[in-house]
DRENMARLO-755528 format. One record per residue (C-alpha): residue number from 0; x, y, z; residue in three letters. Coordinates in nm, 2 decimals. Example, Ala and Ser with C-alpha at 12.3 -4.5 7.8 and 13.67 -1.06 7.14 Angstrom:
+-----+--------+--------+--------+--------+
| num |      X |      Y |      Z | residu |
+-----+--------+--------+--------+--------+
|   0 |   1.23 |  -0.45 |   0.78 |    ala |
|   1 |   1.37 |  -0.11 |   0.71 |    ser |
+-----+--------+--------+--------+--------+
This chain:
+-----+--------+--------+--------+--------+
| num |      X |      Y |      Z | residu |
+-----+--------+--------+--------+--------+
|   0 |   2.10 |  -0.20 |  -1.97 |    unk |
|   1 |   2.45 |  -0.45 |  -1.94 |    unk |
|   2 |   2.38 |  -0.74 |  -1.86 |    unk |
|   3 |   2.71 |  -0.98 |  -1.74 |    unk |
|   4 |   2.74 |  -1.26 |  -1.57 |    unk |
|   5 |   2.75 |  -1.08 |  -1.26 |    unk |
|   6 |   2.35 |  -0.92 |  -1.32 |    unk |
|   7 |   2.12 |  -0.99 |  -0.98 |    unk |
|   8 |   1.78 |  -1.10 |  -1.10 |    unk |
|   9 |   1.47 |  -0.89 |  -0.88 |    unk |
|  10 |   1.13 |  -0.98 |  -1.00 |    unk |
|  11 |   0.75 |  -0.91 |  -0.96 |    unk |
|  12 |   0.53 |  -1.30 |  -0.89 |    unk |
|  13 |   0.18 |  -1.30 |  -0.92 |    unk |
|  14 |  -0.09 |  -1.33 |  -1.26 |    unk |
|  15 |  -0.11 |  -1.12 |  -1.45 |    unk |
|  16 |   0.15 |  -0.91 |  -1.45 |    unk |
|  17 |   0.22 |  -0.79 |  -1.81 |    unk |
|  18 |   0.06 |  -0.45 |  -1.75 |    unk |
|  19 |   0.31 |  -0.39 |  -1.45 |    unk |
|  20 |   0.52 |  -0.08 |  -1.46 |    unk |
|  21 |   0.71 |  -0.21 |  -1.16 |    unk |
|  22 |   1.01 |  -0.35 |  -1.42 |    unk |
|  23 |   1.07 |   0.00 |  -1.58 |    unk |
|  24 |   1.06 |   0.13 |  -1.26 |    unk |
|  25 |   1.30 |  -0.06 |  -1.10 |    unk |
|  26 |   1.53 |  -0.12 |  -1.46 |    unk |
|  27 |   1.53 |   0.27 |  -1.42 |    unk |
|  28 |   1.63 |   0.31 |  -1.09 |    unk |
|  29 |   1.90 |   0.04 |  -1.14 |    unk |
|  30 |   2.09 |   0.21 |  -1.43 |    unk |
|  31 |   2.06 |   0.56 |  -1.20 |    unk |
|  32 |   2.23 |   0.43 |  -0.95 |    unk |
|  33 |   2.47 |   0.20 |  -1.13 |    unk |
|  34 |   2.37 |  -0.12 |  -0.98 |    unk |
|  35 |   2.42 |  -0.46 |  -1.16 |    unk |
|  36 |   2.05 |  -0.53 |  -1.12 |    unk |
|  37 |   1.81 |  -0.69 |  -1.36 |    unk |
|  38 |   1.41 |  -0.69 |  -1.27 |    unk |
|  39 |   1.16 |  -0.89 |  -1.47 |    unk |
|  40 |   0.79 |  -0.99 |  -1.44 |    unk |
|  41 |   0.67 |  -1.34 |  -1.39 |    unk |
|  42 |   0.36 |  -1.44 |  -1.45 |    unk |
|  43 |   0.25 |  -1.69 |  -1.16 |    unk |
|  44 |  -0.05 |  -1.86 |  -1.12 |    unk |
|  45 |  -0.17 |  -1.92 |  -0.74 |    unk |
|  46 |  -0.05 |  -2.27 |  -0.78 |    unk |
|  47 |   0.33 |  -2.23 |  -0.90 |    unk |
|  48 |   0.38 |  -1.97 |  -0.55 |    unk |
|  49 |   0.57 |  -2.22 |  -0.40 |    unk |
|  50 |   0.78 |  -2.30 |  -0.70 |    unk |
|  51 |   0.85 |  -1.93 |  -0.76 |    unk |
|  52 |   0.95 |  -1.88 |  -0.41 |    unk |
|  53 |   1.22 |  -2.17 |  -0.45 |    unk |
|  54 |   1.36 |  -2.01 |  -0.77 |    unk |
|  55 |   1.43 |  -1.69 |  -0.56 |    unk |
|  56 |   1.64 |  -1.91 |  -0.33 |    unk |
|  57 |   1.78 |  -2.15 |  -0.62 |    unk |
|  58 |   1.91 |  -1.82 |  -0.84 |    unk |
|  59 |   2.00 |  -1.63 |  -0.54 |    unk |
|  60 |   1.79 |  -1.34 |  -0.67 |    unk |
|  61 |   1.83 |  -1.02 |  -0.44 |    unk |
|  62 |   1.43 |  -1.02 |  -0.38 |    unk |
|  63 |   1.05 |  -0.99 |  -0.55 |    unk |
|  64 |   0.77 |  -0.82 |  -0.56 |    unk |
|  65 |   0.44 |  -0.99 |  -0.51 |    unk |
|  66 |   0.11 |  -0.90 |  -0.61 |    unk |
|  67 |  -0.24 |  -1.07 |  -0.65 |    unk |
|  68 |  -0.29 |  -1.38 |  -0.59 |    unk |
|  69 |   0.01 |  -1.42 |  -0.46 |    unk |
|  70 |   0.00 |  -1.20 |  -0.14 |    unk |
|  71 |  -0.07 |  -1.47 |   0.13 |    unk |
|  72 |  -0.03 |  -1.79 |  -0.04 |    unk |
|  73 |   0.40 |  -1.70 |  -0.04 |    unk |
|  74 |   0.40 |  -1.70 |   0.36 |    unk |
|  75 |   0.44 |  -2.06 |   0.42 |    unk |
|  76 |   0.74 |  -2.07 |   0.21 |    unk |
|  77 |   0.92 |  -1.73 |   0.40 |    unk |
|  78 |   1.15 |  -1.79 |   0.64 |    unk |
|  79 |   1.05 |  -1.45 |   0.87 |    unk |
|  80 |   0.78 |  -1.17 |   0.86 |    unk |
|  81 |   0.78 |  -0.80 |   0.97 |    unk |
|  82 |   0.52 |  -0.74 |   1.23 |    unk |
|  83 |   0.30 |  -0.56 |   0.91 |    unk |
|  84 |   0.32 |  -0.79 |   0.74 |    unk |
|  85 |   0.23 |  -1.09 |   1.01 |    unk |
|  86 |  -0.06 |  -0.84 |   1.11 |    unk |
|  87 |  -0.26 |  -0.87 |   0.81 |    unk |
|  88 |  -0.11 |  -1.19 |   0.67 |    unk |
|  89 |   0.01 |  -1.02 |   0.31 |    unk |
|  90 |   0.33 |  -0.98 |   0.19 |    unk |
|  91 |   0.41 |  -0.77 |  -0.15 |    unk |
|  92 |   0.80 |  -0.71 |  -0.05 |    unk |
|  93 |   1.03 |  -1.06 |  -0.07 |    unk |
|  94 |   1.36 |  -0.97 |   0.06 |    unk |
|  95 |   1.69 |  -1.25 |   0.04 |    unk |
|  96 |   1.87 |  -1.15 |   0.33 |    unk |
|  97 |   2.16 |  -1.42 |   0.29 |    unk |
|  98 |   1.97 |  -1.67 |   0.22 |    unk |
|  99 |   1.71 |  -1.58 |   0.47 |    unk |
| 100 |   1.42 |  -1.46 |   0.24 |    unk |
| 101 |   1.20 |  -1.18 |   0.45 |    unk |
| 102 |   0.81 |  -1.08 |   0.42 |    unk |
| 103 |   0.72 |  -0.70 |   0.40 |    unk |
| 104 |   0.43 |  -0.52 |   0.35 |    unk |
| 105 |   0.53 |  -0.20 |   0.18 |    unk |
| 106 |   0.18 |  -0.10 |   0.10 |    unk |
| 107 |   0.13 |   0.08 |   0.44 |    unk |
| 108 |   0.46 |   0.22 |   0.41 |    unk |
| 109 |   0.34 |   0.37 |   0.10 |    unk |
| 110 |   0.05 |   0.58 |   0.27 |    unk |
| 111 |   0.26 |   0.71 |   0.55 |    unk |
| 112 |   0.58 |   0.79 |   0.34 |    unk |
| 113 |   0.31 |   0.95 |   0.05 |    unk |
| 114 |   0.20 |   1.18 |   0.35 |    unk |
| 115 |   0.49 |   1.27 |   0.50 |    unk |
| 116 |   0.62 |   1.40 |   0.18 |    unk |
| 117 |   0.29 |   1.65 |   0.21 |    unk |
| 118 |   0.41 |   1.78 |   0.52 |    unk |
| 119 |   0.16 |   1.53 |   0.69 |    unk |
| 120 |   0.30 |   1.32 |   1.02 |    unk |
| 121 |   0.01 |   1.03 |   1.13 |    unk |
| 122 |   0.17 |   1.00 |   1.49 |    unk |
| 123 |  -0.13 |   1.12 |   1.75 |    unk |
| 124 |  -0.36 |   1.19 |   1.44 |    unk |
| 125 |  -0.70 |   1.01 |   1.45 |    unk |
| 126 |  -0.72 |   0.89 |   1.06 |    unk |
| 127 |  -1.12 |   0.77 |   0.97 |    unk |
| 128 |  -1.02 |   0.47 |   0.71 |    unk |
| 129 |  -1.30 |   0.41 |   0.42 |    unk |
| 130 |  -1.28 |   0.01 |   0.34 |    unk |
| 131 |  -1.15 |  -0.27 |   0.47 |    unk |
| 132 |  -0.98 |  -0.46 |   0.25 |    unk |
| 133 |  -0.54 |  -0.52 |   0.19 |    unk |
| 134 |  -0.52 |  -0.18 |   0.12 |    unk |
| 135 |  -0.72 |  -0.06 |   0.45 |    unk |
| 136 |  -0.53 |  -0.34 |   0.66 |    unk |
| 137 |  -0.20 |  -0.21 |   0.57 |    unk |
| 138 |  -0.26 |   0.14 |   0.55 |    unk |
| 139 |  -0.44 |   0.05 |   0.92 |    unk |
| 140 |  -0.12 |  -0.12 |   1.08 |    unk |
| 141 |   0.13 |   0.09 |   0.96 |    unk |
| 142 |  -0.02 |   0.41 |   1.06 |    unk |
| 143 |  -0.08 |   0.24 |   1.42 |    unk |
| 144 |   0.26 |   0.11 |   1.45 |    unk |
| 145 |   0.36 |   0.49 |   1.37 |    unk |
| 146 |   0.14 |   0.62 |   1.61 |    unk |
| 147 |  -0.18 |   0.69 |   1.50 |    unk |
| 148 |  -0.41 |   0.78 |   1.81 |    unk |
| 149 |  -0.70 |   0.66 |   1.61 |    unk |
| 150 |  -0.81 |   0.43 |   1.32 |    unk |
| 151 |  -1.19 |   0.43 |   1.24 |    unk |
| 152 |  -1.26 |   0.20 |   0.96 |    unk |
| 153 |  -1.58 |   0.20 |   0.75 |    unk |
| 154 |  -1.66 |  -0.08 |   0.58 |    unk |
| 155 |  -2.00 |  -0.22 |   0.43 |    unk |
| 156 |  -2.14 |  -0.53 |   0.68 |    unk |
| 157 |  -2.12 |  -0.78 |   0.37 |    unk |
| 158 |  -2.02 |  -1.11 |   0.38 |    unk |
| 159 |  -1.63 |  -0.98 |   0.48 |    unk |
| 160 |  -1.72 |  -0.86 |   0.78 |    unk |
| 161 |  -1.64 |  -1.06 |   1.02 |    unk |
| 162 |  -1.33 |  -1.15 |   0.85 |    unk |
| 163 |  -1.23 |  -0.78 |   0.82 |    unk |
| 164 |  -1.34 |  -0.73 |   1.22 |    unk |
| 165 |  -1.04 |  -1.04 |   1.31 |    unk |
| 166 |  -0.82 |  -0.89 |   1.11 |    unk |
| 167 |  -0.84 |  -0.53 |   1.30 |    unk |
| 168 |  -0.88 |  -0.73 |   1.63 |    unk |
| 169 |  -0.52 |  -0.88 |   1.53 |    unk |
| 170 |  -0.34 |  -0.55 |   1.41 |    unk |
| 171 |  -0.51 |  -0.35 |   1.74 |    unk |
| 172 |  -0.29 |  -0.64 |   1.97 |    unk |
| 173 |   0.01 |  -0.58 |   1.73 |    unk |
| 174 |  -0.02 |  -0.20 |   1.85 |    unk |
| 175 |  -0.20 |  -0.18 |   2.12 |    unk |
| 176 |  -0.15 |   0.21 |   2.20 |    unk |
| 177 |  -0.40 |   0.29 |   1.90 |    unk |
| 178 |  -0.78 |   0.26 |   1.92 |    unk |
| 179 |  -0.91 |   0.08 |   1.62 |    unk |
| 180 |  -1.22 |   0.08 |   1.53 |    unk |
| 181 |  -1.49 |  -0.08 |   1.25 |    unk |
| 182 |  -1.81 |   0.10 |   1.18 |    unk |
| 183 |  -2.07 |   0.04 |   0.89 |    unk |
| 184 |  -1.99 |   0.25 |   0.55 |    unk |
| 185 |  -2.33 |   0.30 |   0.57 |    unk |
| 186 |  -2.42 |   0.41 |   0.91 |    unk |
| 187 |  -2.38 |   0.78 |   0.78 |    unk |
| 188 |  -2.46 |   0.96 |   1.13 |    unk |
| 189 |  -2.16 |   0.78 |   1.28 |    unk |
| 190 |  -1.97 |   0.86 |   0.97 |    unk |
| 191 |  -2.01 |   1.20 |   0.97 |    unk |
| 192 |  -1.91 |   1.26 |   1.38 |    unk |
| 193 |  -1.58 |   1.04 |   1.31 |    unk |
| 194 |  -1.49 |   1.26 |   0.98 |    unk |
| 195 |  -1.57 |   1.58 |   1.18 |    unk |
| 196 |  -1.32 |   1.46 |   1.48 |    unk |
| 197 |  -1.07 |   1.33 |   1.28 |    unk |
| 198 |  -0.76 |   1.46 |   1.09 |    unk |
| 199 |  -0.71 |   1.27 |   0.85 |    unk |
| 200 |  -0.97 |   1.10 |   0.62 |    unk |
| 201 |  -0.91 |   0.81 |   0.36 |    unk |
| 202 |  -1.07 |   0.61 |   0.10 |    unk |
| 203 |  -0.95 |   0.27 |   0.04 |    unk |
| 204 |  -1.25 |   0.14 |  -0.17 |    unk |
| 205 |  -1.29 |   0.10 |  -0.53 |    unk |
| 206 |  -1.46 |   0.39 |  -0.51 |    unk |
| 207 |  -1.37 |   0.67 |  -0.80 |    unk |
| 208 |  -1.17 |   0.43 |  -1.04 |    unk |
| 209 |  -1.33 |   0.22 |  -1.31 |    unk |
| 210 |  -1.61 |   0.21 |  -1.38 |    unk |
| 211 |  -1.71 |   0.44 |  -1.03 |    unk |
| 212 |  -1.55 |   0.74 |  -1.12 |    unk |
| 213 |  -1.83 |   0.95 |  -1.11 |    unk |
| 214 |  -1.89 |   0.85 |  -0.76 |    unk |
| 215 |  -1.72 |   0.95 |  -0.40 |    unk |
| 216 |  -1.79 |   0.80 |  -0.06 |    unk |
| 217 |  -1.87 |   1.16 |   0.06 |    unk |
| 218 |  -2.21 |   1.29 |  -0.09 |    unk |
| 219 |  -2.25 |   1.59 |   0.15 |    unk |
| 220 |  -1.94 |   1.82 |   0.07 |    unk |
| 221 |  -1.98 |   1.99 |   0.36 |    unk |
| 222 |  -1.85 |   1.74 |   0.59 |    unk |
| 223 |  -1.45 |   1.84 |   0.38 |    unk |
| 224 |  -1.34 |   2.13 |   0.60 |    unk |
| 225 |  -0.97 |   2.31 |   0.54 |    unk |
| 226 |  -0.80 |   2.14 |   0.86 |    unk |
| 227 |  -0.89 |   1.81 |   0.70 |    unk |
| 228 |  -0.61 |   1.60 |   0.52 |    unk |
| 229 |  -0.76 |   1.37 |   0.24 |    unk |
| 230 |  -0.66 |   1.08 |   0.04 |    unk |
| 231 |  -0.72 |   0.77 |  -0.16 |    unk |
| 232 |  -0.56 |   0.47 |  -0.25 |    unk |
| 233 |  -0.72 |   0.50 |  -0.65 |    unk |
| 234 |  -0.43 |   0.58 |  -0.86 |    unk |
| 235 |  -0.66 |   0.57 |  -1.20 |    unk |
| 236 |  -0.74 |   0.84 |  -1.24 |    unk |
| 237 |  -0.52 |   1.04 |  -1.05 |    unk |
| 238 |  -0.76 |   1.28 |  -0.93 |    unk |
| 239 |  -1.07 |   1.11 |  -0.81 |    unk |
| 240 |  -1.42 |   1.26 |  -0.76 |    unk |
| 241 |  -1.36 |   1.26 |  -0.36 |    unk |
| 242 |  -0.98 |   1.40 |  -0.39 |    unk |
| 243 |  -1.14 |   1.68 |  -0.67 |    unk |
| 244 |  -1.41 |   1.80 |  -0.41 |    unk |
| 245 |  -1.19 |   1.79 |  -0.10 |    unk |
| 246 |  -0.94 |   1.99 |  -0.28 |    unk |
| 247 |  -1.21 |   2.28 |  -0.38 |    unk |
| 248 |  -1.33 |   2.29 |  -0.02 |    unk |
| 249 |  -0.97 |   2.34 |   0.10 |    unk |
| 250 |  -0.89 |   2.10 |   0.23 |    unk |
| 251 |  -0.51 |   1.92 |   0.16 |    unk |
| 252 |  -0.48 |   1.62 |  -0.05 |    unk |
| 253 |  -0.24 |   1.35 |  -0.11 |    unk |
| 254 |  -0.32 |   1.08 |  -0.48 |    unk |
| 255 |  -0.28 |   0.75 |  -0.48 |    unk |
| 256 |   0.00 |   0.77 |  -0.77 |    unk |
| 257 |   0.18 |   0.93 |  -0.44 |    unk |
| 258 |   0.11 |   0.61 |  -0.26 |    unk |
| 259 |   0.15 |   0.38 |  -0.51 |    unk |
| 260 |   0.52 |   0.53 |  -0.59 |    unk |
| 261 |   0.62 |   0.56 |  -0.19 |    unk |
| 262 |   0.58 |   0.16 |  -0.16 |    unk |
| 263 |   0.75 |   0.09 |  -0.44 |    unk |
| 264 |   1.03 |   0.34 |  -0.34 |    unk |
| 265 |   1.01 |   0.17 |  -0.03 |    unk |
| 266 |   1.06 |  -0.18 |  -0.12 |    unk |
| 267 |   1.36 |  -0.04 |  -0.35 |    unk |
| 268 |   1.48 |   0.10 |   0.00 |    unk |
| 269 |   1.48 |  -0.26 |   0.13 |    unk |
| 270 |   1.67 |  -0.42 |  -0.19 |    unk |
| 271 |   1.98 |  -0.13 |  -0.22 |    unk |
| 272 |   1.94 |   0.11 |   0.09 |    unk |
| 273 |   1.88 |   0.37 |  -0.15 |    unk |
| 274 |   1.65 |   0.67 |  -0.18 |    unk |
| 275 |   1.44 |   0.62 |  -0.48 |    unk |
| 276 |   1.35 |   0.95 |  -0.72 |    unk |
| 277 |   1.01 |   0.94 |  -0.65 |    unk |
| 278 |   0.95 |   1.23 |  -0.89 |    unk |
| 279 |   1.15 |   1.18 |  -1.13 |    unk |
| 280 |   1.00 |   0.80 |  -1.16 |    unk |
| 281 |   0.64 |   0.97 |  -1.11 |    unk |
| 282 |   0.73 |   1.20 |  -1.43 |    unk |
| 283 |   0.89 |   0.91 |  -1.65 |    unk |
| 284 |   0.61 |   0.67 |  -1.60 |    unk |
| 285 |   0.30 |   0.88 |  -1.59 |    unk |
| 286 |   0.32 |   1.18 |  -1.72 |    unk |
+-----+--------+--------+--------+--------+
């Protein structure tokens, strides 16, 4: 990589970030496409959010990526929000539009794009959602504002709940032509009719990375049919328990290395315009 005196600085904000791949991601991208773009990890402590905000103004750095425990705590210091990213109150996407530094939420981008390169549109599709947390709030408002019919989330009734329930309350008034639901995890009658009516089911718990891989969400296989599209947010280990049996009852799957590329080639959309090589950064990183 050059770097001149010309070089934009991109970064990633949050702690810890030193097992990131996002910086040979993006470096790798950048010297594709010939851009004069630089993209570094900072390690930011909750505290210093503000601060590192500031420096993206003060070095005039084209944008950042934000992860935990940043998500939230950078929207007081933003000058304007998408309506995802307002809906849930994250932000992982820091665009410097001129000055004018702009909130996304790429995450939800991510599931939608990750399908849709599987053939799979969620416009009119009734989607059952497992979890509630930032990942099921943004896959949840995306796939609403892209025309989902239906959105039943599971959840466990734990102490979250009723922060969880005002958070769907607020993205089902952002798009109000989706019916959005929240249903106990463990209320497995009403699980099993919302899996058998919907199209598209998706787990967006812990559930099937470490140390749950043994485990899945679904413990009667024959609730997977072959109409039935099915994913998951885990990305470690690729193929999950839940994503392993789905796939052997025929139904179609989508990882959550899928997703987890799509948001990033999203937010890389937002910084150049350009289409990101998913593949080609899915083989170079994890293969």
């Amino acid at each position: 990589m050059h770097i001149s005196g010309t070089t934009t600085l991109l970064g990633l904000i949050g702690s810890p970030v030193e097992h990131s791949k996002s910086p040979a991601m993006y470096n790798h991208c950048f010297q594709t496409f010939g851009l004069d773009w630089a993209y570094l990890a900072f390690n930011i402590p909750l505290e210093k959010t503000g601060e590192a905000v500031q420096a993206i103004r003060t070095l005039h750095m084209r944008g950042a990526n934000v992860t935990m425990p940043c998500k939230s705590a950078v929207i007081p210091y933003l000058d304007k929000l998408t309506p995802a990213a307002q809906a849930i109150h994250a932000v992982n996407t820091i665009v410097n539009e001129d000055g004018v530094l702009v909130g996304h939420n790429t995450d939800g981008c991510g599931y939608t794009q990750n399908l849709r390169r599987n053939g799979v549109e969620v416009k009119g599709k009734k989607i059952v959602l497992l979890g509630g947390g930032g990942a099921a709030s943004a896959i949840t408002v995306q796939a609403a504002l892209e025309g989902a019919a239906e959105i039943a989330v599971f959840n466990l009734r734990d102490s979250f709940w009723a922060q969880i329930q005002q958070r769907m309350d607020t993205i089902a008034h952002t798009a109000p032509d989706c019916k959005i639901s929240l249903q106990d995890l463990n209320d497995r009658d009403a699980l099993k009719d919302a899996i058998a009516r919907c199209d598209i089911l998706s787990n967006a718990t812990r559930v099937g990375m470490a140390p749950y891989e043994d485990q899945s969400n679904i413990t009667d296989l024959s609730w997977y049919r072959p109409d039935l599209v099915v994913t998951d947010v885990v990305y470690a280990p690729p193929a999950t328990k839940m994503l392993r049996e789905a796939q052997a009852a025929g139904c179609k799957t989508c990882d959550g290395l899928g997703m987890l590329l799509c948001q990033g080639a999203e937010a890389f959309r937002l910084y150049s315009g350009l289409e990101m090589p998913v593949e080609e950064i899915r083989t170079l990183l994890y293969s």
